[in-house]
Every structure is written in C-alpha cells, then in structure tokens.
C-alpha positions in Angstrom: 0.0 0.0 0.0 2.9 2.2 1.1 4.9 1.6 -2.1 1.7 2.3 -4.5 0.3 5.3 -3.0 4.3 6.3 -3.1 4.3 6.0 -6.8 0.8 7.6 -7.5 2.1 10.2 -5.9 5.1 10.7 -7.9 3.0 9.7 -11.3 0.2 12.8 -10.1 3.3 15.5 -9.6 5.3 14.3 -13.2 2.0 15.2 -14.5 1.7 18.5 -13.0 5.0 19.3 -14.0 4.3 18.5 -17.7 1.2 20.5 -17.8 3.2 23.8 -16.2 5.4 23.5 -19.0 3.1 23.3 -21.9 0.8 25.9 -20.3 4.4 28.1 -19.8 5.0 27.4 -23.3 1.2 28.2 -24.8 1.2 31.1 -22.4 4.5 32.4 -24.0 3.3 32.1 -27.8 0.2 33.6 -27.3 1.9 36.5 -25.6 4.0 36.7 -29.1 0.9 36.1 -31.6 -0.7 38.9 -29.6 2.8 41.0 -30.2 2.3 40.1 -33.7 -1.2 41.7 -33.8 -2.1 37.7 -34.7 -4.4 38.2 -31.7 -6.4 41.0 -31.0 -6.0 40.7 -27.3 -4.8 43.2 -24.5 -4.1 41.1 -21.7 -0.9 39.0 -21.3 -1.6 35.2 -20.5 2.2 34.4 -19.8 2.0 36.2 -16.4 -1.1 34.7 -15.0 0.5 31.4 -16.5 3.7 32.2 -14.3 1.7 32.3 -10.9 -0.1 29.5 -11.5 3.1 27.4 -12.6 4.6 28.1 -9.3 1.3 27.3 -7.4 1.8 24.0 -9.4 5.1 23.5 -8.6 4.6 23.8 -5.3 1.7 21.2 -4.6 3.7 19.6 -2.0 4.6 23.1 0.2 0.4 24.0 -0.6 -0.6 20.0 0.3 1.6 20.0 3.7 0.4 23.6 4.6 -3.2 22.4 4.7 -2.7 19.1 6.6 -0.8 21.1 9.1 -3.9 23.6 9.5 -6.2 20.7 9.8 -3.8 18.9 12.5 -3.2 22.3 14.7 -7.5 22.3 14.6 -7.5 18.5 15.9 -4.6 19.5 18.6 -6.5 22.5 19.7 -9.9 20.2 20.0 -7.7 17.3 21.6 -6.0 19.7 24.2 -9.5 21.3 24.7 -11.3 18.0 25.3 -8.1 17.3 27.9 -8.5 19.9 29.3 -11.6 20.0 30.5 -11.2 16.0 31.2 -8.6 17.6 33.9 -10.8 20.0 35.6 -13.5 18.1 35.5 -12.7 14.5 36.6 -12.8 13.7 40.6 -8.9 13.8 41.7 -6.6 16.4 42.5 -4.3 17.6 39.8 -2.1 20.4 41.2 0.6 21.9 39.4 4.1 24.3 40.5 7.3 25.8 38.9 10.9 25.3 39.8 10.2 28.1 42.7 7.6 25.5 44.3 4.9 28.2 43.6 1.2 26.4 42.6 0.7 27.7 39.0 -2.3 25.1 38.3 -5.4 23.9 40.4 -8.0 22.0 38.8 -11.9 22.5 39.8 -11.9 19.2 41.9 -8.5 20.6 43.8 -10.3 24.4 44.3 -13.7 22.7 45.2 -12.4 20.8 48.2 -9.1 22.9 49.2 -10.2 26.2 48.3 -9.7 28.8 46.0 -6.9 30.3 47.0 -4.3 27.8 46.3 -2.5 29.6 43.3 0.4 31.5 43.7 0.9 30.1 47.4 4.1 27.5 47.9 3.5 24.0 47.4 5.3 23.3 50.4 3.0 25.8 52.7 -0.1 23.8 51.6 1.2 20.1 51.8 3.6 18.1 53.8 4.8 15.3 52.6 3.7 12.3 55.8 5.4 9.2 54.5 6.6 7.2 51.6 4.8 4.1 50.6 7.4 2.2 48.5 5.1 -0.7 47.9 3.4 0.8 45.8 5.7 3.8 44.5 3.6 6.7 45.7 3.6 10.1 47.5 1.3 10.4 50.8 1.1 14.2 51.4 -1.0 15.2 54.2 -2.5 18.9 54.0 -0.9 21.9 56.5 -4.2 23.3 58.2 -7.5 22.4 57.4 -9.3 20.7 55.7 -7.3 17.7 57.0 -6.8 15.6 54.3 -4.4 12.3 53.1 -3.7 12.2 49.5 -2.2 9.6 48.0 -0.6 11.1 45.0 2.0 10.0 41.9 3.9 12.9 40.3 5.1 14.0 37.1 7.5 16.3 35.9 7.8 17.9 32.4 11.1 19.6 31.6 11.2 21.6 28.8 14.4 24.1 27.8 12.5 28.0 29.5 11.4 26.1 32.6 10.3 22.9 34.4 7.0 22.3 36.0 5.5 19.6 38.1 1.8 17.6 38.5 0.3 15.9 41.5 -2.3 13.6 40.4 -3.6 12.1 43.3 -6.8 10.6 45.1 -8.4 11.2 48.6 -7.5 8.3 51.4 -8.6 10.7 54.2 -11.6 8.2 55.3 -9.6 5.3 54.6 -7.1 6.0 57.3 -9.7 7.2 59.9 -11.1 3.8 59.8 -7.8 2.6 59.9 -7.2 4.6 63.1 -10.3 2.9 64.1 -9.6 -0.3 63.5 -6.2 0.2 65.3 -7.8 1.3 68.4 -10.3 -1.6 68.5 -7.2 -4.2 68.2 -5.6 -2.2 71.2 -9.1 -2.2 73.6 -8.8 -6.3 72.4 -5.6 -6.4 73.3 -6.2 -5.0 77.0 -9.3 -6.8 77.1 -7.1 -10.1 76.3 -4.2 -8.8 79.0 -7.3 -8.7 81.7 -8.8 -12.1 80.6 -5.1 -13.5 81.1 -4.4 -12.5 84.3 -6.5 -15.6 85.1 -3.9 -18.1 83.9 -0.8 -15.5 85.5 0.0 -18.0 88.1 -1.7 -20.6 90.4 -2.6 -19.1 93.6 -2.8 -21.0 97.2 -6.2 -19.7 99.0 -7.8 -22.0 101.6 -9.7 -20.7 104.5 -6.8 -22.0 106.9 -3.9 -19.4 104.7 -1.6 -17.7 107.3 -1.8 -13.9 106.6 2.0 -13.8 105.9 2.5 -16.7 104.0 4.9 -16.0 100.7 2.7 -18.5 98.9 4.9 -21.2 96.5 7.9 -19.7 94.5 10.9 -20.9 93.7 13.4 -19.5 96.3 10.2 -18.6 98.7 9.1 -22.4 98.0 12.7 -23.7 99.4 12.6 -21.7 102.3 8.9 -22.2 103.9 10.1 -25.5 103.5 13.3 -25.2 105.0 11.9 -22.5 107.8 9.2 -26.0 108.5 12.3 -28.3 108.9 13.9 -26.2 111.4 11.0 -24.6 113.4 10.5 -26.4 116.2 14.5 -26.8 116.4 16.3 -24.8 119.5 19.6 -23.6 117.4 19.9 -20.4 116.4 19.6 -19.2 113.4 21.4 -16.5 111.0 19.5 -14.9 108.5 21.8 -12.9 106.2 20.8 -10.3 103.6 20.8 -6.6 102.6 18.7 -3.8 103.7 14.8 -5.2 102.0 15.7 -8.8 101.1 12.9 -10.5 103.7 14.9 -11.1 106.8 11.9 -10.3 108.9 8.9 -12.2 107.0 11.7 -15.1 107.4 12.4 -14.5 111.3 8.4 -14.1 111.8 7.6 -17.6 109.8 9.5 -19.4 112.0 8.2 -17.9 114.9 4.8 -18.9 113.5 6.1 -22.7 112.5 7.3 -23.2 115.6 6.0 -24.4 119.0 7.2 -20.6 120.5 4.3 -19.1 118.3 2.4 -18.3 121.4 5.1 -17.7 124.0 6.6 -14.3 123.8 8.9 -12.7 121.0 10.6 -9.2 121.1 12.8 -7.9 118.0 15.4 -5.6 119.1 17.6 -3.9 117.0 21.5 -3.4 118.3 23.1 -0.4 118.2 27.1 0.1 118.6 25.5 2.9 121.6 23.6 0.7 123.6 25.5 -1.7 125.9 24.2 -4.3 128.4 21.3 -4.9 126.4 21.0 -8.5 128.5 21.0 -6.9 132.0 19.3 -3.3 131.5 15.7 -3.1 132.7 13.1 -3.8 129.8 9.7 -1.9 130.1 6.9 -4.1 129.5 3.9 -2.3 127.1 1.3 -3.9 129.2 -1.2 -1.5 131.0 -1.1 -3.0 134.3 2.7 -4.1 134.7 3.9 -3.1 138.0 7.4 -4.3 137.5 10.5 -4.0 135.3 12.5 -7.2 134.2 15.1 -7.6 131.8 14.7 -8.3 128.0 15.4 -11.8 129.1 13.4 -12.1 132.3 10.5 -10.9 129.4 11.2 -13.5 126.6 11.9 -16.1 128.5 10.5 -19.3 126.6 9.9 -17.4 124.2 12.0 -15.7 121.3 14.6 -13.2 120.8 15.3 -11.7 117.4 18.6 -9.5 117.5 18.4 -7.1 114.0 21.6 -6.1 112.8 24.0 -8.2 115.2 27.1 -6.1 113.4 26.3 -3.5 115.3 26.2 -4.9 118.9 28.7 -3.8 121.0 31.5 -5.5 122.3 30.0 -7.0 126.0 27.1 -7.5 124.3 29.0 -9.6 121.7 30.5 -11.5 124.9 28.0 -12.1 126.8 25.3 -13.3 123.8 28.6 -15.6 123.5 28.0 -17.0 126.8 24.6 -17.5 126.8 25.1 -19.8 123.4 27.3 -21.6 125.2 25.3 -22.1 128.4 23.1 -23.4 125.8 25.4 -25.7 124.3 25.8 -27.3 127.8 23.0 -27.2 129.2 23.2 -25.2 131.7 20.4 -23.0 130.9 19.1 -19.8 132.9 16.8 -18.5 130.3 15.1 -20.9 127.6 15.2 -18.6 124.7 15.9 -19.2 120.8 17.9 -16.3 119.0 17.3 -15.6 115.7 20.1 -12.9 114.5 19.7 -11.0 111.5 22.5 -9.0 109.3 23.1 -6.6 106.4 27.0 -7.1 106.5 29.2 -10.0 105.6 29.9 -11.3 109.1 32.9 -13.5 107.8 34.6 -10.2 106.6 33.9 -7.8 109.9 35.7 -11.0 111.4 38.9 -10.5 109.4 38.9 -6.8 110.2 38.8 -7.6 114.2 35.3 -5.7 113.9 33.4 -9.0 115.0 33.6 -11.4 118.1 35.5 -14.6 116.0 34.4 -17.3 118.4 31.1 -15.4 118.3 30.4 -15.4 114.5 31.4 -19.8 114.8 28.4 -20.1 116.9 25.8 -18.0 114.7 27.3 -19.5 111.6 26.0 -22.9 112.5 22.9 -22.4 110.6 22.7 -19.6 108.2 19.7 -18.6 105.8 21.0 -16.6 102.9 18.6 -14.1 101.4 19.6 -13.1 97.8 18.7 -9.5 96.3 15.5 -9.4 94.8 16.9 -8.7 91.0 18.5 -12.4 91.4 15.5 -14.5 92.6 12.8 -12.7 90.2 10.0 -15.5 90.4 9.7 -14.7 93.9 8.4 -11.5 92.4 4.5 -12.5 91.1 4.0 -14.6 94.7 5.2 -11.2 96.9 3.3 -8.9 94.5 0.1 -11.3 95.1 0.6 -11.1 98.8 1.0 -7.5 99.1 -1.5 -6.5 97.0 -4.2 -8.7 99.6 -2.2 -7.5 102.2 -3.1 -3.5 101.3 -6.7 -4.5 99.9 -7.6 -5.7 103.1 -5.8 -2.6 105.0 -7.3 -0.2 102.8 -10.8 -1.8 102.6 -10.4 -2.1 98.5 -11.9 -4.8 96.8 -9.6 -7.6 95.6 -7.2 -6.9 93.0 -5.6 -9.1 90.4 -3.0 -8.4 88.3 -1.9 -8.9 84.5 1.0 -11.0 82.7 2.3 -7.8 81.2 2.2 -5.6 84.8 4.2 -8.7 86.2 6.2 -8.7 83.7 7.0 -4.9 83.7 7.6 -5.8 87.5 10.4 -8.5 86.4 12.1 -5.9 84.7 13.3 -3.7 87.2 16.4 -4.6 89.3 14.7 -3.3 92.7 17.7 -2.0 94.3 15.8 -1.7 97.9 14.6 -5.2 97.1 11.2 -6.5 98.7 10.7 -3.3 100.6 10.7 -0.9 97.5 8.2 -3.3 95.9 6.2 -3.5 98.9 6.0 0.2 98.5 5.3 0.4 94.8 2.2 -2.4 95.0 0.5 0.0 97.6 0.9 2.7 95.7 -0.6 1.1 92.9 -3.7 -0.3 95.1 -4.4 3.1 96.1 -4.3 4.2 92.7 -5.8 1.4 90.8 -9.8 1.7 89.4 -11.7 -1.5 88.6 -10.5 -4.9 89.6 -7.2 -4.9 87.7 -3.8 -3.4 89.6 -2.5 -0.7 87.2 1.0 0.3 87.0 0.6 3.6 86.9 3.8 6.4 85.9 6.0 3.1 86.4 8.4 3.5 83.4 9.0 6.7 84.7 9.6 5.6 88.2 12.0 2.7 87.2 13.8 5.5 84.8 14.3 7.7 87.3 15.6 5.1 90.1 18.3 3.4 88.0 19.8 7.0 87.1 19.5 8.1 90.5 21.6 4.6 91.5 23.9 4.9 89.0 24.5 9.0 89.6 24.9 7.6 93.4 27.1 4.8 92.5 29.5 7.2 90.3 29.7 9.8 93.1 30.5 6.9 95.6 32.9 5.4 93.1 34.9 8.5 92.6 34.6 9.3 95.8 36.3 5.9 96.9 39.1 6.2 94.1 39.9 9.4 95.2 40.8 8.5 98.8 42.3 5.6 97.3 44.4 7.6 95.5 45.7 9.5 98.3 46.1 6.9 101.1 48.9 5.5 98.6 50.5 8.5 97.9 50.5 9.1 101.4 52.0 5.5 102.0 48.6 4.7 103.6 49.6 6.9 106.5 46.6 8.0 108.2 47.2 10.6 110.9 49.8 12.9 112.0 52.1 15.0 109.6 52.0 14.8 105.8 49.0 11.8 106.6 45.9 11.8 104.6 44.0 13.2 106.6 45.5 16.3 106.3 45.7 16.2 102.8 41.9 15.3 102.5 41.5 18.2 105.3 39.3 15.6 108.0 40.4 14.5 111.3 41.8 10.7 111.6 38.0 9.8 113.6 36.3 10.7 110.0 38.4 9.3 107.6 38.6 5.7 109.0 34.6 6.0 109.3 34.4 7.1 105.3 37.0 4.3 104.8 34.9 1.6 106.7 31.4 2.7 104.7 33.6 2.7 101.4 35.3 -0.8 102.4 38.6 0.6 101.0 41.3 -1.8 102.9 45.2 -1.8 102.3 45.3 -4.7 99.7 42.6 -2.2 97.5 43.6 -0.8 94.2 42.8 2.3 92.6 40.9 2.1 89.5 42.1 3.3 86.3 
C-alpha cells in the first residue's frame, strides 16, 4: 500500500509538471501572436501562466500547509477535550514551577481545598507524611484544614525556559480514619485479652486455713517455707543474712509462726554500737497493768529473741550473747530462749577486720539462711506482689485486685535496688491508685527511669569518691594521721576518715581504679 500510493504520488506531480510547462510554453506564444497583432488581445496570459506554474510547482509546500492547519485544529480540540477531562474529573491535579509556587489547580482541587491555592508555595499547603514504597507513591497530608491524606503519583515535564511539576492524586482521608479505628479496636482487644489472662498469670494457694504472711509457693520462697518448716521447732539459732529489704523479717516471723514458740513471747530488738548491756538493763513491758520491770530476758523467757543487725552490737554484748550460746550448748540453761540474729554485713569479713567477736560469728554460723537480692531471685516477684496486694486490699478496705502477665512482667524488669521493701512500697501505691479490679502500673516507666539514674549517679559519686581516697592513702603510704598523713591532705580528722574508709570498704590490699 505504502509503495503504491508512493508511486501515484510521484505519477500525479510528473503530470503536474508537464502540464506547467506546456501551459508556460502556450502562455509564452500567445503572448508573441498577440505582439504580432495575430491576436487581438490586450491582456498577457504568460503572467497569470507564471503564478499559477509556481502554485503547481509547489503542490507539496500547498498540500503540507493544509494538513498542518487541519492537525493544529484537531490539537487544539484534543487539548481542549483534555482539558476540561482535567478540571472536571474527581482527583486532585495540582501543578508548581521550579520556585515550588502552585501555578495550576483543577476545579476538583479548588472545590475541596479552596480557592486560593494559586500563587501560594507548594510546600506551605502540603507536607509530605510518609513514603509508601510498595506501591511507588507520594502520601502528602495537608498543612491546616481541611485535613486531608492524599495519595498522590507525580510527574514532571522539563522543557528548555522552565520545568514544571503535577500531582495527580486521590483522597485516602476516610480510609485512614477507619484505619485509626480499627487500630484502636485491636488495642481495647488487646487489654481486654491482658485482663482475661491474668486468670492463667499464676496458680494461687487460698484456703480458708492461709496464714496472713505466708509468701505462697515460688521458687526461692518455695525452698525456704520449707526449709523454715524443717527447722522450726528446732532450739539452734539461726542467721539470717541479707541486705537492707531482702525478707529477713517475713523469714524470722515464719518461723516464729512454725514453731511451738508461736504463742510464748517474742521481742525484735535492733543493736546499736550505743547501747550496751542490752541482756541486764531493765526492759519496760507495754502492758497496761505491769507493775514491774525485768530484763529483756526475764521478758522473753521461753519465748524468742530476734537481735536485728547483730554487726552492730557492741563488744560486751557480743561476749555475753557468746556465753549465753554456750550455756546453751551445755546445758546449763538460765533462760530458755531461741535467737534468731539478722544481718546486712558480711559477718565472715567484719571477722577479718577484728570488727566482730570470732568465736562469736562460729556459733551464729551454725545455721545460716541466705537471702539473695531481689533482682537475682525474680520468680519470687509474682507470689510477693500477690501477697502485698491482699495484704493492702484488706488494709485499705479495696476490693480484691488481680493483676496482668504484662504488669508482672513490667515488675520483672526492674532490678529493685531496695529489694522487697521498694516493691512493697510500689504495689501500695498502685492499690491506692488502681480503678476497677485490675492493679494498674501507673507512671511506672518513669519511676523505674528515674531510680536506676538516680543509682547509678549515686554509685558514680560513691565510686569517685572511693578512688579518690584511694588515691591519696597510697600517695601518702597509707599513713593515716599525724604529719603529711591523709588526713590532712583530705583536710578531715583521723575519727572521720577511717569512718568514710569503713562505709567505702577501701582496705590496704585495695587498688585504685584506672
């Protein structure tokens, strides 16, 4: 088809050419009949015959000239037609320059956003809120109101005067509202799910018979109710060694309870390095009608003794709490009374610093209960949680709590540096605070936040501290007192130093650290 209509074409402009040239030619010799007075004619044919040979010879220029007319007409009716598909159809076409500076809005864009869009920056009107690269487009969320989400795709047209860029986008601003509705009903599930499962958070013990201060069954707690059992009814005394909040007391009070003492008399006194003679001094009986003083002994006779923080009994006292245990030992007994001694120190090392009674500490550590920090026997942590929480309902007159997987397990996470006592603290707080039937955690990130960087802030004080004294005991060949000692250097008397040495258990054998 291509080839024939090429050679019609070429046939159709031969002919064209040889009828210019014998109408040129006829032209020309009728001009010269007609100067001949041949022909009685006045107008000259040859130059009418001229214009229309070059009007012949240029079909092609005449032909393309026409075609071009008609195909501007169909690009104006084409780019009419798209034009008014743009304003009219239902998705936002919005249009800037290199500046940013909207230059187009289309009557969908206008209709929703306004009408004052033009000449404003792009980047005042939209923000762009996040890229969705699954499937390559542009989120932009409106500055102001209306708020809107448009999902958009762009184009840019670069041309050589300038460079211009199209939005084309559709509204997703209902989409993500029920989005953010569907989010929120998966989160109320989700708590709804966390209460349901505090059902299953861990088996509880209740029976009618339960002892108000029984720990219930955890793994270190489980060992030692059953240990405490074993020994209750046994007369040895017994050590109980831990920091400041590990349990000593709930410990000292269980066996108390186990034993066959539970309903002779008990008295917990705590020593002090001030108070001497604590066996012989007169003890003042709280009971209304006493008409009489006797000594702590005289009172717990048969009964049981608990001595709290044994480091810091004096020397006589240290002596003579020597020769009761031995009086015990053989027999020879005055007073029938069990001890139960409690510490926060390392007994063994106030020994090897003469700060202890030696033969004293061989007696006491006969039968030792070691309570670990709180942070190292976490398990324990749901049963004393449960325990404190019915302790404080019933205190407070609050209806029973439970408590959540997740608010245990935020519980775990913390390394309780005052151990049982600080969590003892932090479950009443949260009964108090608590609405419904649920114990709520309330502000307890930001408690636990603020805790470990108080401990560590204390610890790197303390630690500088400790290296700094350190550091000038040895340069001071660990000279104490007197001239050129450190405590002049450190400007303290002798008294005050050895005290902040004792508290920072710097010895000669410690190092500095680098």
């Amino acid at each position: 088809m291509m080839a024939i209509s090429s050679f019609d074409r070429t046939s159709f402009k031969f002919q064209i050419q040889i009828t210019v040239l014998l109408l040129f030619l006829s032209s020309n010799i009728y001009d010269v009949l007609m100067d001949l007075g041949i022909i009685d004619a006045s107008i000259y044919v040859s130059e009418y015959a001229a214009i229309l040979s070059i009007l012949l010879f240029n079909f092609d220029l005449i032909t393309d000239l026409y075609k071009g007319t008609k195909h501007r007409e169909v690009l104006f009716l084409v780019s009419s037609n798209f034009n008014k598909l743009i304003q009219e159809i239902n998705l936002y076409v919005i249009g800037y320059n290199e500046k940013k500076e909207v230059n187009f809005v289309n009557s969908f864009s206008s209709k929703i956003l306004g009408n004052d869009l033009l000449g404003k920056t792009f980047t005042s009107l939209f923000e762009e809120y996040e890229d969705d690269k699954a499937d390559h487009l542009t989120l932009y969320k409106t500055v102001g109101k209306p708020f809107k989400y448009i999902k958009t795709s762009i184009i840019t047209l670069n041309t050589e005067s300038n460079k211009q860029t199209y939005i084309i986008g559709y509204d997703i601003t209902e989409k993500r509202r029920e989005q953010k509705k569907l989010r929120k009903t998966l989160q109320e599930l989700h708590l709804l799910a966390e209460e349901l499962e505090q059902e299953n958070t861990f088996l509880k013990v209740e029976s009618q018979n339960t002892k108000p201060n029984e720990l219930f069954v955890g793994s270190f707690i489980s060992s030692i109710e059953q240990e405490v059992k074993r020994i209750a009814n046994h007369k040895s005394t017994v050590l109980i060694a831990g920091e400041v909040g590990t349990g000593k007391k709930y410990v000292a009070d269980l066996i108390i309870e186990k034993s066959n003492r539970a309903t002779k008399p008990h008295i917990v006194y705590n020593c002090h390095p001030s108070i001497k003679s604590i066996f012989q001094s007169r003890y003042y009986e709280s009971k209304p009608n006493s008409e009489y003083q006797k000594s702590i002994m005289d009172v717990v006779n048969n009964g049981t003794l608990i001595l709290s923080n044994i480091e810091n009994m004096s020397d006589n006292d240290q002596e003579q709490l020597l020769s009761m245990l031995k009086e015990q030992g053989e027999k020879r007994l005055i007073y029938d009374v069990r001890f139960i001694i409690t510490t926060t120190k390392d007994l063994l090392q106030l020994v090897r610093e003469r700060k202890f009674n030696t033969e004293l500490y061989q007696y006491l550590s006969i039968y030792t209960i070691h309570l670990p920090q709180l942070k190292n026997r976490r398990e324990d942590i749901p049963y004393l949680t449960d325990y404190f929480m019915k302790q404080f309902c019933d205190q407070h007159n609050v209806d029973e709590l439970s408590i959540s997987m997740a608010s245990l397990k935020k519980l775990q996470s913390y390394d309780w540096p005052e151990n049982i006592k600080e969590l003892r603290l932090v479950v009443q707080k949260a009964v108090l605070a608590s609405k419904g039937k649920t114990l709520r955690l309330k502000d307890f990130e930001e408690y636990k936040m603020k805790k470990e960087n108080e401990t560590k802030a204390f610890l790197t004080l303390e630690g500088n501290e400790r290296a700094y004294i350190l550091k000038i005991l040895n340069s001071c060949n660990w000279k104490i007192s007197g001239k050129n000692s450190a405590s002049e250097v450190l400007g303290v008397n002798e008294a005050t130093l050895r005290s902040k040495m004792k508290k920072l258990s710097i010895l000669k054998e410690s190092k500095v650290s680098s």
